[in-house]
PDBQT receptor file of N, H, CA, C and O in Angstrom, charges set to zero:
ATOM      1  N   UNK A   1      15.179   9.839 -12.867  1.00  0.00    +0.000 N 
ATOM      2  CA  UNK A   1      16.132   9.547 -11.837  1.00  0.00    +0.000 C 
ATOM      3  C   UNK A   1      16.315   8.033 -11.779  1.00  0.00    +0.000 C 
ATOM      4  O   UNK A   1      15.417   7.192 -11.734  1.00  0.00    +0.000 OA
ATOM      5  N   UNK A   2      17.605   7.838 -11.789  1.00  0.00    +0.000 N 
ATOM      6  H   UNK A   2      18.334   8.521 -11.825  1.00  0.00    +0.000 HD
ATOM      7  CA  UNK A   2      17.519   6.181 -11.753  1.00  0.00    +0.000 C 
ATOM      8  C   UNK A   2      17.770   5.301 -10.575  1.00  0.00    +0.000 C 
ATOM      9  O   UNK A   2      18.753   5.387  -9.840  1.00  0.00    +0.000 OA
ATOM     10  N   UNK A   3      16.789   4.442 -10.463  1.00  0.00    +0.000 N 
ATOM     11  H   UNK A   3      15.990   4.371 -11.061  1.00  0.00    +0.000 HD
ATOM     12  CA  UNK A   3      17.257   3.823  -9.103  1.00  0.00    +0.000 C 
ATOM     13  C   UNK A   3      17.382   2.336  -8.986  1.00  0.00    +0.000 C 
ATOM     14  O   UNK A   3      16.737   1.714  -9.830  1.00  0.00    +0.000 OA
ATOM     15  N   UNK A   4      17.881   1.825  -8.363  1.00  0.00    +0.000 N 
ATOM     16  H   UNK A   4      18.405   2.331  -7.677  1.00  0.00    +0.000 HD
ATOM     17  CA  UNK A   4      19.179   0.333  -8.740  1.00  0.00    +0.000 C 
ATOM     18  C   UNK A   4      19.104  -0.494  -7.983  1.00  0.00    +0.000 C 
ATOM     19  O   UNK A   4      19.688  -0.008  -7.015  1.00  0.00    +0.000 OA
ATOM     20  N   UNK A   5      18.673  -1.792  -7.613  1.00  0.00    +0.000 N 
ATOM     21  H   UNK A   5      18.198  -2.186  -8.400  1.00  0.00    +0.000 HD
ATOM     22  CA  UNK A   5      19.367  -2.179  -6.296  1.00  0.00    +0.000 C 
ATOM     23  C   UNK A   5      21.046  -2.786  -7.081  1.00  0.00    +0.000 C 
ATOM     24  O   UNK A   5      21.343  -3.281  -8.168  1.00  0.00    +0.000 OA
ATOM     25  N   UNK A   6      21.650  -2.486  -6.099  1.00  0.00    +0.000 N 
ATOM     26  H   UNK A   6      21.409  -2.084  -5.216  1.00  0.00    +0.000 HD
ATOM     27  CA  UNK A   6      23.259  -3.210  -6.693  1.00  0.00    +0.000 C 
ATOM     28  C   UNK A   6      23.705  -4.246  -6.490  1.00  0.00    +0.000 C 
ATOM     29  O   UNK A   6      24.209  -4.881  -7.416  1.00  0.00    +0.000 OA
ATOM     30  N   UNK A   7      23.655  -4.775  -5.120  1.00  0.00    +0.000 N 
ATOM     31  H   UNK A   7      23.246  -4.259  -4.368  1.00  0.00    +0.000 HD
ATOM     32  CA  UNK A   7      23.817  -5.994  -4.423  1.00  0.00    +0.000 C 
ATOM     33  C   UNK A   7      22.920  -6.563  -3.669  1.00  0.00    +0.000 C 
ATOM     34  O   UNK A   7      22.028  -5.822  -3.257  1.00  0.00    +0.000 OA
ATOM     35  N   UNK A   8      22.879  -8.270  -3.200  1.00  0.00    +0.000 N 
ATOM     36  H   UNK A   8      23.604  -8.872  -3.535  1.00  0.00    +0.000 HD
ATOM     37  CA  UNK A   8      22.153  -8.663  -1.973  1.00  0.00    +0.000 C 
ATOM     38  C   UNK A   8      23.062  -9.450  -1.311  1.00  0.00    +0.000 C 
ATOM     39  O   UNK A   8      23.683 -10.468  -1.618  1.00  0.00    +0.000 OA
ATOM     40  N   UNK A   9      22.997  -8.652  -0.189  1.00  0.00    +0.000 N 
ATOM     41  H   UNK A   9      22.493  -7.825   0.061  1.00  0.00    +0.000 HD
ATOM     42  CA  UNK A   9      24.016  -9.357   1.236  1.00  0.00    +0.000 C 
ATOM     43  C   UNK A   9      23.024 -10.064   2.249  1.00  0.00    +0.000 C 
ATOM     44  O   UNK A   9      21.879  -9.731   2.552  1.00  0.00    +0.000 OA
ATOM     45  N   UNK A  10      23.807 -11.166   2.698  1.00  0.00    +0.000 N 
ATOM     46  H   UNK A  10      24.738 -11.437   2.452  1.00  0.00    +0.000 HD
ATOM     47  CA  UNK A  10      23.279 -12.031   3.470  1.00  0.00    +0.000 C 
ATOM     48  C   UNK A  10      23.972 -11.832   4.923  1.00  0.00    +0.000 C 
ATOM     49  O   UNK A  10      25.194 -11.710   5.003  1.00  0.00    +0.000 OA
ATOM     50  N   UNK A  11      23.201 -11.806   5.976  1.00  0.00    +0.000 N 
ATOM     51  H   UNK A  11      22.209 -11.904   5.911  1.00  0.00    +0.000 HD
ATOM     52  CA  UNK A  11      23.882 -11.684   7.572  1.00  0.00    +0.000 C 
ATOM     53  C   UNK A  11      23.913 -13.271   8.168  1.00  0.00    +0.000 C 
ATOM     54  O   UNK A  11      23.399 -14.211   7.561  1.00  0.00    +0.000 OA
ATOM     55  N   UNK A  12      24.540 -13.384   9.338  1.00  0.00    +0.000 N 
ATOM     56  H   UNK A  12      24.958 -12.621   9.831  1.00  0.00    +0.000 HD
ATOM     57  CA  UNK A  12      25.142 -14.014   9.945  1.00  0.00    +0.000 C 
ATOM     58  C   UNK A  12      22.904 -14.916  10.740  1.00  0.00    +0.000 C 
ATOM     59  O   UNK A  12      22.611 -15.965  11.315  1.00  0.00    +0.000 OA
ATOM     60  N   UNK A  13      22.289 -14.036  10.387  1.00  0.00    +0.000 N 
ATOM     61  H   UNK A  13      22.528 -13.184   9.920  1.00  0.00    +0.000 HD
ATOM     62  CA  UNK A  13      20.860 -14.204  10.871  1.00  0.00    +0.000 C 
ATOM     63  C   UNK A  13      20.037 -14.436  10.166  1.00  0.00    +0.000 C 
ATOM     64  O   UNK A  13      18.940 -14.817  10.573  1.00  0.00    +0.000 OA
ATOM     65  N   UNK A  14      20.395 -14.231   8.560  1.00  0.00    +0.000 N 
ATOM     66  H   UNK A  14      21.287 -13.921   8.230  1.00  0.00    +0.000 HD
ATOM     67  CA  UNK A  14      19.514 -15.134   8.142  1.00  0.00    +0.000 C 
ATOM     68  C   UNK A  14      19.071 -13.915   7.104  1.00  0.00    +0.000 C 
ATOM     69  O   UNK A  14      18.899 -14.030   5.891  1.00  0.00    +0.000 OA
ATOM     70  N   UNK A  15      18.963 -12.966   7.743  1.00  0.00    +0.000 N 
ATOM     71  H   UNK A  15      19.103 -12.872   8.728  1.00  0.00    +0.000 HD
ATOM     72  CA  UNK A  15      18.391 -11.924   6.872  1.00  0.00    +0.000 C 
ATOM     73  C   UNK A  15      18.725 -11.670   5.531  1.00  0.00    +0.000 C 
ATOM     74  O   UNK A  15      19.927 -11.802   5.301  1.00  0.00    +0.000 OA
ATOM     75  N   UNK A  16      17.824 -11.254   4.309  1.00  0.00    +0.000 N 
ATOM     76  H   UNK A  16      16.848 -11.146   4.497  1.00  0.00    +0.000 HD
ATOM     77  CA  UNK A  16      18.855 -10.402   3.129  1.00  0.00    +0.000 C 
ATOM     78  C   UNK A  16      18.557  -9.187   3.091  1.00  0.00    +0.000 C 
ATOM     79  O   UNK A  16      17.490  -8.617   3.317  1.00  0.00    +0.000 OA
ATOM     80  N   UNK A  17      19.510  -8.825   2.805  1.00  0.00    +0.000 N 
ATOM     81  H   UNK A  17      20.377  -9.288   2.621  1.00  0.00    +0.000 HD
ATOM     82  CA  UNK A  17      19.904  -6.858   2.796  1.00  0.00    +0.000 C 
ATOM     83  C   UNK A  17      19.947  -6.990   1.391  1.00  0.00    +0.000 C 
ATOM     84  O   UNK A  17      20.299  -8.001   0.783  1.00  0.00    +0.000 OA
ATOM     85  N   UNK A  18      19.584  -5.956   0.920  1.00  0.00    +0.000 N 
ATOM     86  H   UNK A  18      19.297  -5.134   1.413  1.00  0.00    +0.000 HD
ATOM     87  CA  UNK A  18      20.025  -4.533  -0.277  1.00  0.00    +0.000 C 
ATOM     88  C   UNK A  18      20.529  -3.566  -0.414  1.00  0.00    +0.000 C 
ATOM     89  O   UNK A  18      20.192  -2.689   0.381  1.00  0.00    +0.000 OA
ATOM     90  N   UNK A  19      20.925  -3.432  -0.809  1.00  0.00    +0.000 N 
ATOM     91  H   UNK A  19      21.199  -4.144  -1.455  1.00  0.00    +0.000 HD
ATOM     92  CA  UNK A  19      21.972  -1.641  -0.873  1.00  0.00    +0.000 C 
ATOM     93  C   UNK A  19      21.274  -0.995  -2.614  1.00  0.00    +0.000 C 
ATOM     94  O   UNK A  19      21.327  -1.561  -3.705  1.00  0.00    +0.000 OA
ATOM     95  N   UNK A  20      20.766   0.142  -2.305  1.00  0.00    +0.000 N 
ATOM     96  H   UNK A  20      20.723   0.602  -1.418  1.00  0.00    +0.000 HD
ATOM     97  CA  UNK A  20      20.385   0.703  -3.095  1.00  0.00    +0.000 C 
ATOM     98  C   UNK A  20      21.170   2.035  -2.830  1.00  0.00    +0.000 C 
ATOM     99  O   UNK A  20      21.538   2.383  -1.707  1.00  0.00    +0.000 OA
ATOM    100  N   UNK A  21      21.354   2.633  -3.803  1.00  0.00    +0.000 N 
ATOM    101  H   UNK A  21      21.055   2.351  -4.714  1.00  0.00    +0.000 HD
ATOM    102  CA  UNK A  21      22.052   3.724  -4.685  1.00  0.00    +0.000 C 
ATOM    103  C   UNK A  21      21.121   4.431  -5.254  1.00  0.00    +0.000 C 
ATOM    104  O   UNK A  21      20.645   4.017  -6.311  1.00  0.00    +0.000 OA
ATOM    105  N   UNK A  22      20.580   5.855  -4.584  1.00  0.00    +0.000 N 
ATOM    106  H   UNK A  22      20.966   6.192  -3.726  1.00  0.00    +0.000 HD
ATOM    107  CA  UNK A  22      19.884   6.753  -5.259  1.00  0.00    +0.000 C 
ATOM    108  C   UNK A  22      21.292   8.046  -6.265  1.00  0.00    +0.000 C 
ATOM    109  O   UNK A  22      22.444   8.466  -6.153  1.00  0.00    +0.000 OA
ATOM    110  N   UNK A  23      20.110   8.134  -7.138  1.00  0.00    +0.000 N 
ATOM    111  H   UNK A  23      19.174   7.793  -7.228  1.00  0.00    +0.000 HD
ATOM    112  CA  UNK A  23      20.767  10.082  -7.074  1.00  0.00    +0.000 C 
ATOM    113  C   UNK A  23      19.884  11.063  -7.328  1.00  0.00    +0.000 C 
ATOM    114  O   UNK A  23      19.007  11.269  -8.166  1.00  0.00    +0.000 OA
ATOM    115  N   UNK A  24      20.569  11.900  -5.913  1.00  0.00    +0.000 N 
ATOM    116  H   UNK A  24      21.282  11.732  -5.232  1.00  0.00    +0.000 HD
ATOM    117  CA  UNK A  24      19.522  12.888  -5.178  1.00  0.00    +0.000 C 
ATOM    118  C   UNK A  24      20.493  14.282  -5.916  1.00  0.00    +0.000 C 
ATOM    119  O   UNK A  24      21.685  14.570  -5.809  1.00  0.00    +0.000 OA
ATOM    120  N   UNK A  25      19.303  14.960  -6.709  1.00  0.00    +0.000 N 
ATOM    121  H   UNK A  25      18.335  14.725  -6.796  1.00  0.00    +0.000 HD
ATOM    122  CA  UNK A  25      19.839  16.164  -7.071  1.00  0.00    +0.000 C 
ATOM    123  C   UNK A  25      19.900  17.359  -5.692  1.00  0.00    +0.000 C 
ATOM    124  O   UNK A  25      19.124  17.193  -4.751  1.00  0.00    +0.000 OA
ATOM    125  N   UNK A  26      20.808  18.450  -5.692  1.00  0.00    +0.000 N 
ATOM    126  H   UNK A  26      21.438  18.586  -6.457  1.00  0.00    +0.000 HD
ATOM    127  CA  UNK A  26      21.071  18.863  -5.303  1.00  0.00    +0.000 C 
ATOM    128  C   UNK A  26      20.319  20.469  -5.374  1.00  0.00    +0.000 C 
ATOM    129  O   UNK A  26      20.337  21.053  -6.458  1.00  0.00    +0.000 OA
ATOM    130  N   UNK A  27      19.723  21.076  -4.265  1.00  0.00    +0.000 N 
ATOM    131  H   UNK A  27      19.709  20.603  -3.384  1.00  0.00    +0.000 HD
ATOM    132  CA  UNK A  27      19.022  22.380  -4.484  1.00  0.00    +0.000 C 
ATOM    133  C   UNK A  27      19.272  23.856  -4.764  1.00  0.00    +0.000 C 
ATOM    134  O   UNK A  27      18.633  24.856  -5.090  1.00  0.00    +0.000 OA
ATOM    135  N   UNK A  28      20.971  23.363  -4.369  1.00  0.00    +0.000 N 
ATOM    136  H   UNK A  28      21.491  22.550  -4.104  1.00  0.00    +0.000 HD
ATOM    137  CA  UNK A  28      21.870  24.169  -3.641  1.00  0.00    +0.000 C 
ATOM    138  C   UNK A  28      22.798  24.723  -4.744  1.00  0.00    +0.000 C 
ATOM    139  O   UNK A  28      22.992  25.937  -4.792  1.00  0.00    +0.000 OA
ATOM    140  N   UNK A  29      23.602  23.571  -5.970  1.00  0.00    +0.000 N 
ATOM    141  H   UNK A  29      23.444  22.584  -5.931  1.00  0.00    +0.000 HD
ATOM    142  CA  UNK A  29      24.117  23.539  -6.910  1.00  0.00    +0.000 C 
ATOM    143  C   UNK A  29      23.411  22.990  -8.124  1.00  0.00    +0.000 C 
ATOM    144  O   UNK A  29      23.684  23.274  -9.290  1.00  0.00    +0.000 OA
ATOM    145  N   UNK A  30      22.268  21.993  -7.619  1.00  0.00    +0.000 N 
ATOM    146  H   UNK A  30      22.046  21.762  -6.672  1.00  0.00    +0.000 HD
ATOM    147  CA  UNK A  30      21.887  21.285  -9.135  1.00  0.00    +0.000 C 
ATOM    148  C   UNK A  30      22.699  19.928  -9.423  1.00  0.00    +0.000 C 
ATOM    149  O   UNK A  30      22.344  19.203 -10.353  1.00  0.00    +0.000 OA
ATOM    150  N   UNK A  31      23.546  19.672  -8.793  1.00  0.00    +0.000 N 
ATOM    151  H   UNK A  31      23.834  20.261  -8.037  1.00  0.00    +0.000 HD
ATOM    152  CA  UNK A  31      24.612  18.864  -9.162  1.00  0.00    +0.000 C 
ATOM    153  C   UNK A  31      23.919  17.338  -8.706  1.00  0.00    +0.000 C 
ATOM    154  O   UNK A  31      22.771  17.216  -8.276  1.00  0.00    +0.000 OA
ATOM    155  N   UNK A  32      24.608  16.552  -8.848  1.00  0.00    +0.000 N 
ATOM    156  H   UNK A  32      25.539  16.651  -9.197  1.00  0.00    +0.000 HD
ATOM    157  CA  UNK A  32      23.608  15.356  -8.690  1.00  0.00    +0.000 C 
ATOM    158  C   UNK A  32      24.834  14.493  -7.485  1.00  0.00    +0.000 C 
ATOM    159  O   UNK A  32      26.064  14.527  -7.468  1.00  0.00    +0.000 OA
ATOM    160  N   UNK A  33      23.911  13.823  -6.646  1.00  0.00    +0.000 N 
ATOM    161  H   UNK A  33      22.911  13.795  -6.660  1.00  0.00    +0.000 HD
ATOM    162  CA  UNK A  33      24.985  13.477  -5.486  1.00  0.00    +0.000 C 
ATOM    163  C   UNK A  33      24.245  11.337  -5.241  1.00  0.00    +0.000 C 
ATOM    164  O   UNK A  33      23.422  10.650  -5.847  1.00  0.00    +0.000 OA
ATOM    165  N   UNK A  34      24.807  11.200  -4.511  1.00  0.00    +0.000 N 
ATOM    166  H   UNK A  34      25.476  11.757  -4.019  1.00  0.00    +0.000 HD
ATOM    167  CA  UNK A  34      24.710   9.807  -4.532  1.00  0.00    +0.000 C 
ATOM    168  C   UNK A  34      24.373   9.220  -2.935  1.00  0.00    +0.000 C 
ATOM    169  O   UNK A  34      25.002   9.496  -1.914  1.00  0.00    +0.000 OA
ATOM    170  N   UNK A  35      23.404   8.493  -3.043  1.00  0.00    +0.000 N 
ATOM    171  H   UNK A  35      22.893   8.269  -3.873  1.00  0.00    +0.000 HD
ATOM    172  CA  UNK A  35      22.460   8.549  -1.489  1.00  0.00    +0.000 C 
ATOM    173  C   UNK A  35      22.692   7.088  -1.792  1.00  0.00    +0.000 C 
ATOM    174  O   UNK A  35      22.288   6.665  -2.875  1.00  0.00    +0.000 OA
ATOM    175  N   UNK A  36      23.417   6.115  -0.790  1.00  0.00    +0.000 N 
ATOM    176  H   UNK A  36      23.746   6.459   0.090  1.00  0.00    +0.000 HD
ATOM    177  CA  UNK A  36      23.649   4.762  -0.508  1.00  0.00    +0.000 C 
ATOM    178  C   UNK A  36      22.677   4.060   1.181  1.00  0.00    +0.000 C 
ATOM    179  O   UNK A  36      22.972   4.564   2.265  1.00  0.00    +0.000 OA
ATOM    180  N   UNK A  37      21.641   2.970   1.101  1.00  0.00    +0.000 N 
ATOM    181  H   UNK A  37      21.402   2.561   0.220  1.00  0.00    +0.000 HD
ATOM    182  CA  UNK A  37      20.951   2.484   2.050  1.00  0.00    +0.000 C 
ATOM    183  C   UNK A  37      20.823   1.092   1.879  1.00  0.00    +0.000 C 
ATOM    184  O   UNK A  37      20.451   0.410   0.924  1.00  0.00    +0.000 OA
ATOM    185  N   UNK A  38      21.236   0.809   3.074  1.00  0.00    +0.000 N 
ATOM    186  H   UNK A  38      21.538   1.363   3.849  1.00  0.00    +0.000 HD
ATOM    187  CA  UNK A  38      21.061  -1.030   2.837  1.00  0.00    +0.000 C 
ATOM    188  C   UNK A  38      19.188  -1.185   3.796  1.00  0.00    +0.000 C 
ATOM    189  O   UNK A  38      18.610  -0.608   4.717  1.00  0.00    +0.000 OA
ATOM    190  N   UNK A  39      18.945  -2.155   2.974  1.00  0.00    +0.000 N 
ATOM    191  H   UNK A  39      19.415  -2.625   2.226  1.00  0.00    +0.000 HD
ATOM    192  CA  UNK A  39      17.335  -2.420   3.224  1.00  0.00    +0.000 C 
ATOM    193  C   UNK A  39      17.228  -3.741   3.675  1.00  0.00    +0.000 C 
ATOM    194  O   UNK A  39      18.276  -4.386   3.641  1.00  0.00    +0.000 OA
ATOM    195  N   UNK A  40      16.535  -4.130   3.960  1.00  0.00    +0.000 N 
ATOM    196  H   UNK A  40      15.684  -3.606   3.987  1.00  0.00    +0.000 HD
ATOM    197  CA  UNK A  40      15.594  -5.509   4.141  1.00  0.00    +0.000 C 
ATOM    198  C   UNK A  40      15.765  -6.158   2.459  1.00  0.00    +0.000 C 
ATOM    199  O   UNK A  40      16.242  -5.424   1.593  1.00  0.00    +0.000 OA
ATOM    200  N   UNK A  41      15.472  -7.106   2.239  1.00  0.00    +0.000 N 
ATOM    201  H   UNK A  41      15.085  -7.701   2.942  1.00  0.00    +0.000 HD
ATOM    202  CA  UNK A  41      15.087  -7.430   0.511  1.00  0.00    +0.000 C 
ATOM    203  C   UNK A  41      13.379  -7.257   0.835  1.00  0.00    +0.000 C 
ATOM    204  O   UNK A  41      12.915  -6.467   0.012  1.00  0.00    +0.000 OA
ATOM    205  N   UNK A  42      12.824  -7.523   1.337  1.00  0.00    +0.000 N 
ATOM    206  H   UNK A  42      13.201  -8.164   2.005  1.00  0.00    +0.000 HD
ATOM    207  CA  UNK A  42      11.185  -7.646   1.694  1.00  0.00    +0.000 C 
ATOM    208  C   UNK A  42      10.886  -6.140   1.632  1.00  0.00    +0.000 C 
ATOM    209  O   UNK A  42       9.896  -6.002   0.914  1.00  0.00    +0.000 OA
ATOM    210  N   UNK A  43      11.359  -4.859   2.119  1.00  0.00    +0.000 N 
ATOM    211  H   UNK A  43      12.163  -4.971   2.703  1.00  0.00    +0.000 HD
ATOM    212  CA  UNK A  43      10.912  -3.003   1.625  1.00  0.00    +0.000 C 
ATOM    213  C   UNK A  43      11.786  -2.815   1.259  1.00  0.00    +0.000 C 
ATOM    214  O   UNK A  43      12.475  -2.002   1.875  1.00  0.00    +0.000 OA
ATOM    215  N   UNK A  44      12.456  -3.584  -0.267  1.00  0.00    +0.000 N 
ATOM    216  H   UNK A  44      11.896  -4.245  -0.767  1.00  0.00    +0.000 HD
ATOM    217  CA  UNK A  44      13.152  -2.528  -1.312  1.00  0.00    +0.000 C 
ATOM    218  C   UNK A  44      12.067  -1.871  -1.847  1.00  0.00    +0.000 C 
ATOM    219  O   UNK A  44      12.099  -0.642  -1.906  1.00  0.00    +0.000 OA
ATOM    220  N   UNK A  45      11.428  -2.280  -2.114  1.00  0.00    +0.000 N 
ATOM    221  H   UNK A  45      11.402  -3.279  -2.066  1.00  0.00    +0.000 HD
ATOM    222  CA  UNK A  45       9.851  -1.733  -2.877  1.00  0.00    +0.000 C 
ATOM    223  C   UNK A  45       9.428  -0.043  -2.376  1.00  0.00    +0.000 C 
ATOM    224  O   UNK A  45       9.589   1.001  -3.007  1.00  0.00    +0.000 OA
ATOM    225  N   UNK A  46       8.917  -0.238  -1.185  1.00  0.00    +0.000 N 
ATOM    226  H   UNK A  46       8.787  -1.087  -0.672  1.00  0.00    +0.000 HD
ATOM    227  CA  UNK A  46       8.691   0.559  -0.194  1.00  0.00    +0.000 C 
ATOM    228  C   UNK A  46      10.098   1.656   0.103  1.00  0.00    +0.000 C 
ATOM    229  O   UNK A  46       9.944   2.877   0.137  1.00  0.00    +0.000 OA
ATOM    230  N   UNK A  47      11.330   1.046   0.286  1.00  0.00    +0.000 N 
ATOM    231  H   UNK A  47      11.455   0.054   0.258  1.00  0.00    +0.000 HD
ATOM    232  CA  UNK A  47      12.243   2.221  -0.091  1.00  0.00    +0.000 C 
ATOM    233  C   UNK A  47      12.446   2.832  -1.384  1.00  0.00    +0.000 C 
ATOM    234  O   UNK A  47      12.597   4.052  -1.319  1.00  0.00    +0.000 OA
ATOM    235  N   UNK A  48      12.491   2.328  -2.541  1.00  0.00    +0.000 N 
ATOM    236  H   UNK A  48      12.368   1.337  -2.594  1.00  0.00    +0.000 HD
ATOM    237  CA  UNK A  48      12.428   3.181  -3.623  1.00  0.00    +0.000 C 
ATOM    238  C   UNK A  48      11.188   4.106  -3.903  1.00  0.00    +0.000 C 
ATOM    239  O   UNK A  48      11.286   5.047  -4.690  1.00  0.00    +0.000 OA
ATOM    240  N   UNK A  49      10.166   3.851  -3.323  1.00  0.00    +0.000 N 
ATOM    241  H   UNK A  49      10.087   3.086  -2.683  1.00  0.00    +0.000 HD
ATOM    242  CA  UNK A  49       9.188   4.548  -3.227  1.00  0.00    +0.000 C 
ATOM    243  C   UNK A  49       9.018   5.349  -2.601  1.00  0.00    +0.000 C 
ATOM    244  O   UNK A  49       7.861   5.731  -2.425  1.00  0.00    +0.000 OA
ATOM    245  N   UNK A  50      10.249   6.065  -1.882  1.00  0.00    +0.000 N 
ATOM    246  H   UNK A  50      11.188   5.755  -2.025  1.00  0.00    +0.000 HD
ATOM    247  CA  UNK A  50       9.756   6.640  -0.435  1.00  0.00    +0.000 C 
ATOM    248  C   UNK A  50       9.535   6.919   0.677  1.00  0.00    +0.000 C 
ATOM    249  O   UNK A  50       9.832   7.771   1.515  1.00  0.00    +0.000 OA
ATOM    250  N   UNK A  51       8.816   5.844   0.530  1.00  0.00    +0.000 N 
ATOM    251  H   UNK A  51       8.576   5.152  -0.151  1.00  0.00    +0.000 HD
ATOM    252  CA  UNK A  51       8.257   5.263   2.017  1.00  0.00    +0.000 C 
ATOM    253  C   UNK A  51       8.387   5.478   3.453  1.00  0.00    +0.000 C 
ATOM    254  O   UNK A  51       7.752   4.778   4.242  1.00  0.00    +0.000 OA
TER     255      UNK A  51
């Protein structure tokens, strides 16, 4: 399964974000679908893992 970060966005606070792009197969069809989450940059780690 492949997992990506795509971008890093910066806020108005200082913070950096990530947007990661999973793909989450499907149980239902099998088909493969696309799960988008913006993170912290500090638990991208911890989100691709899970977490």
């Amino acid at each position: 399964m492949a997992k990506k970060v795509v971008a890093t966005l910066k806020t108005a606070t200082g913070k950096d974000w990530a947007k990661i792009i999973r793909a989450v197969r499907s149980e239902k069809t099998g088909a493969y679908t696309f799960k988008e989450e913006m993170v912290p940059v500090d638990k991208v780690q911890d989100a691709l893992a899970g977490k």
